[in-house]
C-alpha positions as CSV (number, residue, x, y, z in Angstrom):
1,X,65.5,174.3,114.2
2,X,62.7,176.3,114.9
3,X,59.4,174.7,115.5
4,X,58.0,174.5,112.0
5,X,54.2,173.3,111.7
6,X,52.5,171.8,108.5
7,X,48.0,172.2,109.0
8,X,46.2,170.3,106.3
9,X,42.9,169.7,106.0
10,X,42.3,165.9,104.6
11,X,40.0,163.9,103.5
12,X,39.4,159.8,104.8
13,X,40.9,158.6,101.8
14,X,44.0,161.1,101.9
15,X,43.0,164.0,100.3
16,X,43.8,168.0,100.8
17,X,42.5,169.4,97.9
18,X,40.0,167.9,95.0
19,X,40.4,167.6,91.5
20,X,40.6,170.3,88.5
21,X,41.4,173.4,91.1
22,X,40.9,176.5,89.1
23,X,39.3,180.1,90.2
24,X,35.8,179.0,90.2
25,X,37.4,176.0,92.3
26,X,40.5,176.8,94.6
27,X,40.1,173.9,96.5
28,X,39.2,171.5,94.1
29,X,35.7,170.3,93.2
30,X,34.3,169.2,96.3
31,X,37.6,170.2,98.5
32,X,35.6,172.7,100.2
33,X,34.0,170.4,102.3
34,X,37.0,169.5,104.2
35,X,36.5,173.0,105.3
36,X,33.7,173.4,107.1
37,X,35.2,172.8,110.5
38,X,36.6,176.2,110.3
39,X,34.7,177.9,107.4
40,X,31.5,176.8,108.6
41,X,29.0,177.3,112.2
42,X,31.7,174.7,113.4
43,X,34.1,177.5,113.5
44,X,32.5,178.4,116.5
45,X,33.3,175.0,118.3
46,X,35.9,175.7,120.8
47,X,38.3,173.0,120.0
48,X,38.0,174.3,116.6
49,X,38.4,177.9,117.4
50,X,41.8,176.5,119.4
51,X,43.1,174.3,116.6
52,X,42.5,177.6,113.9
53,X,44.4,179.8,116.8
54,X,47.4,177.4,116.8
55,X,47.5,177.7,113.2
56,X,47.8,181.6,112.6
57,X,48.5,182.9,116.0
58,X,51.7,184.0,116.7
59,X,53.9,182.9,113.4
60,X,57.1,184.2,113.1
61,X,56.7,183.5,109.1
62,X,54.4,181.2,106.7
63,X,55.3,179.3,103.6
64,X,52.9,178.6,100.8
65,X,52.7,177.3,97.3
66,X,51.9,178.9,94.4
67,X,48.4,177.3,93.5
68,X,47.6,178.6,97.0
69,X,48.2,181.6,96.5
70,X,46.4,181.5,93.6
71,X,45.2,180.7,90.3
72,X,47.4,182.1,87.9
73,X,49.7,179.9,86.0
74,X,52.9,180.3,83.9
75,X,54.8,183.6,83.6
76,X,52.6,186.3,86.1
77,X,52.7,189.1,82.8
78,X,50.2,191.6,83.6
79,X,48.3,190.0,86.3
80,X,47.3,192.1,89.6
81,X,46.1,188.9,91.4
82,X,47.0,189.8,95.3
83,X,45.6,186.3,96.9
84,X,42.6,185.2,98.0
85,X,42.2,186.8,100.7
86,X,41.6,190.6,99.9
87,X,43.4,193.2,101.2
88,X,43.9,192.2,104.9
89,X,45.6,188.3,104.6
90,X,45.3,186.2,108.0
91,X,48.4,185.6,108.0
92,X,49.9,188.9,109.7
93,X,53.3,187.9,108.9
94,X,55.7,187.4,106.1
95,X,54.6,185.0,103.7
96,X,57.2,183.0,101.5
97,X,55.9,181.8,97.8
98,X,57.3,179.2,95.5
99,X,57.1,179.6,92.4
100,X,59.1,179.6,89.3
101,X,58.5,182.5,87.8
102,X,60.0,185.9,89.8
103,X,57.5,188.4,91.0
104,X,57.9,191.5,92.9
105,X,56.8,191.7,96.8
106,X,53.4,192.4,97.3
107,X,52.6,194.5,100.7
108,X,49.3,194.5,102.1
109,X,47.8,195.1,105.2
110,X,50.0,192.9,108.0
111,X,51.2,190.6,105.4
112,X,53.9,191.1,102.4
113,X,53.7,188.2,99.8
114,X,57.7,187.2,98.8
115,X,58.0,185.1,95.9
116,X,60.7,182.9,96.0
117,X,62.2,181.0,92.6
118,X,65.1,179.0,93.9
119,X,63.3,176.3,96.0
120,X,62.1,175.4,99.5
121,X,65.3,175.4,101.3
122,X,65.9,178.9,100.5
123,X,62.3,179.8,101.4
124,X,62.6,178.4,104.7
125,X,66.0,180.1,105.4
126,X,64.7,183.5,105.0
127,X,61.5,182.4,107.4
128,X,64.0,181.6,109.8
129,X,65.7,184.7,109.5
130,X,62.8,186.9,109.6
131,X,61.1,184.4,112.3
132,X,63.6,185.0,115.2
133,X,62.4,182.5,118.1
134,X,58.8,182.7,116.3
135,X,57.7,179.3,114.6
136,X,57.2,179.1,111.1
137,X,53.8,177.7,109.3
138,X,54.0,175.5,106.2
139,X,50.5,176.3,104.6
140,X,50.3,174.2,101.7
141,X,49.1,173.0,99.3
142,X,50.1,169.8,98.6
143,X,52.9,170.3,96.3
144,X,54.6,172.5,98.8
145,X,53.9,170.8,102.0
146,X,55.7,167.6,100.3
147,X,58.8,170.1,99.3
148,X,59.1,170.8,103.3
149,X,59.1,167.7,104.6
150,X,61.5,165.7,102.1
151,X,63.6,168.6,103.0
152,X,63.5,167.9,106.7
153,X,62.2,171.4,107.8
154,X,58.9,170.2,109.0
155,X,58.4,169.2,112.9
156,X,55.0,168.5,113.2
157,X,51.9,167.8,111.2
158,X,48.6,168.5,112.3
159,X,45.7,167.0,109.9
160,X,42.4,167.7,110.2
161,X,40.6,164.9,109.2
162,X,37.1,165.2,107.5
163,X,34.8,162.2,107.1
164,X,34.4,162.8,103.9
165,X,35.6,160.8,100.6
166,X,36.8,162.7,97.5
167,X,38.5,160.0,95.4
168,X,40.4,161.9,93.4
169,X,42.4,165.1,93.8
170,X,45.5,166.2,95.5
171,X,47.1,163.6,98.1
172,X,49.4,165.2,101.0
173,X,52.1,161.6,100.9
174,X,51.9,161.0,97.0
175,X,55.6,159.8,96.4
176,X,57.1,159.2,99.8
177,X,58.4,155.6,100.5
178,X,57.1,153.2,103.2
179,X,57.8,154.6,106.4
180,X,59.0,158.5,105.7
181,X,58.4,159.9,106.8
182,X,58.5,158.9,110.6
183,X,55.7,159.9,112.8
184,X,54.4,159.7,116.2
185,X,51.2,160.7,117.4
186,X,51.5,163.2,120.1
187,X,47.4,164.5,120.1
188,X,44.0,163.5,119.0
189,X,41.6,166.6,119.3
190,X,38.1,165.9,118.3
191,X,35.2,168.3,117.2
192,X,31.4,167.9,115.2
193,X,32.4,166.2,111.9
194,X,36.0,166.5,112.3
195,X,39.4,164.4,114.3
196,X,42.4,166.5,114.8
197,X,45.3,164.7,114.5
198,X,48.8,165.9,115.7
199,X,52.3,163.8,114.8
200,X,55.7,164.9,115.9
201,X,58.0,164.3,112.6
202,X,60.9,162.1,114.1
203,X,64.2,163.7,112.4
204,X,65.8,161.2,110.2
205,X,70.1,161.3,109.9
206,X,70.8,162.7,106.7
């Protein structure tokens, strides 16, 4: 298995996105500010600018969600949503969508957007195919993040912890049962305002 990294940001309390995400919100009201390690003058921090660098740099292929991709719900119909992220993604790689509702590729500049309707496991086998001896990045949000690792794709988690409490919103391990999954902590990374966190997932027998 290739090496296959899930980045969150999170919250003290557990956190990665806050409540009622819409377009005015993407993140959640108030999830933005477990952002400002990298969206912020900390983005200039050089642990920071290393952590962002292991996130993006390099990836063979990325899998997403749909609410990260955006905010369009239901059947796509007429929509010409692209992303966020204009006409030149980060991501410089291919880019694997759930969703449940079909939806042609969309090519822009370094990145083409695949949408992907019959669940995570086949998502993550046509990463690895177009990965070759590239990792793969599990990008969130939470929904999807959760899909990878009951699946047993994901082999490390690095969280970025904010000391920030939001209290409501989107947890990263709503659902899983005590002890899964199993982690050990392999680095602690620490920056203004934020704790990097990196855990080996220990595989499980299936």
């Amino acid at each position: 298995m290739p090496r296959t990294n899930l980045s969150m940001s999170i919250s003290a309390d557990g956190y990665v996105a806050g409540p009622d995400q819409s377009a005015e919100h993407p993140l959640g009201v108030g999830g933005q500010l477990l952002h400002g390690w990298h969206m912020g003058p900390e983005s200039e921090h050089p642990v920071n600018r290393q952590v962002v660098a292991e996130m993006m740099d390099g990836m063979g292929a990325t899998i997403m969600g749909r609410n990260m991709f955006g905010p369009v719900r239901g059947e796509w119909g007429d929509s010409d949503w692209t992303g966020w992220w204009g006409d030149e993604p980060p991501y410089h790689c291919p880019v694997f969508v759930l969703t449940h509702h079909a939806h042609d590729a969309i090519e822009l500049t370094g990145t083409t957007f695949h949408f992907v309707t019959d669940g995570v496991e086949s998502a993550y086998a046509q990463a690895v195919e177009v990965a070759g001896d590239r990792p793969i990045s599990i990008a969130g949000g939470a929904s999807c993040a959760r899909q990878a690792i009951r699946a047993g794709v994901v082999t490390e988690i690095d969280l970025q912890v904010s000391p920030v409490i939001l209290g409501a919103g989107e947890r990263l391990f709503d659902g899983f049962d005590a002890g899964s999954p199993q982690l050990e902590l392999v680095r602690v990374l620490e920056a203004p305002g934020v704790a990097h966190l990196r855990y080996r997932v220990i595989p499980t027998p299936r």
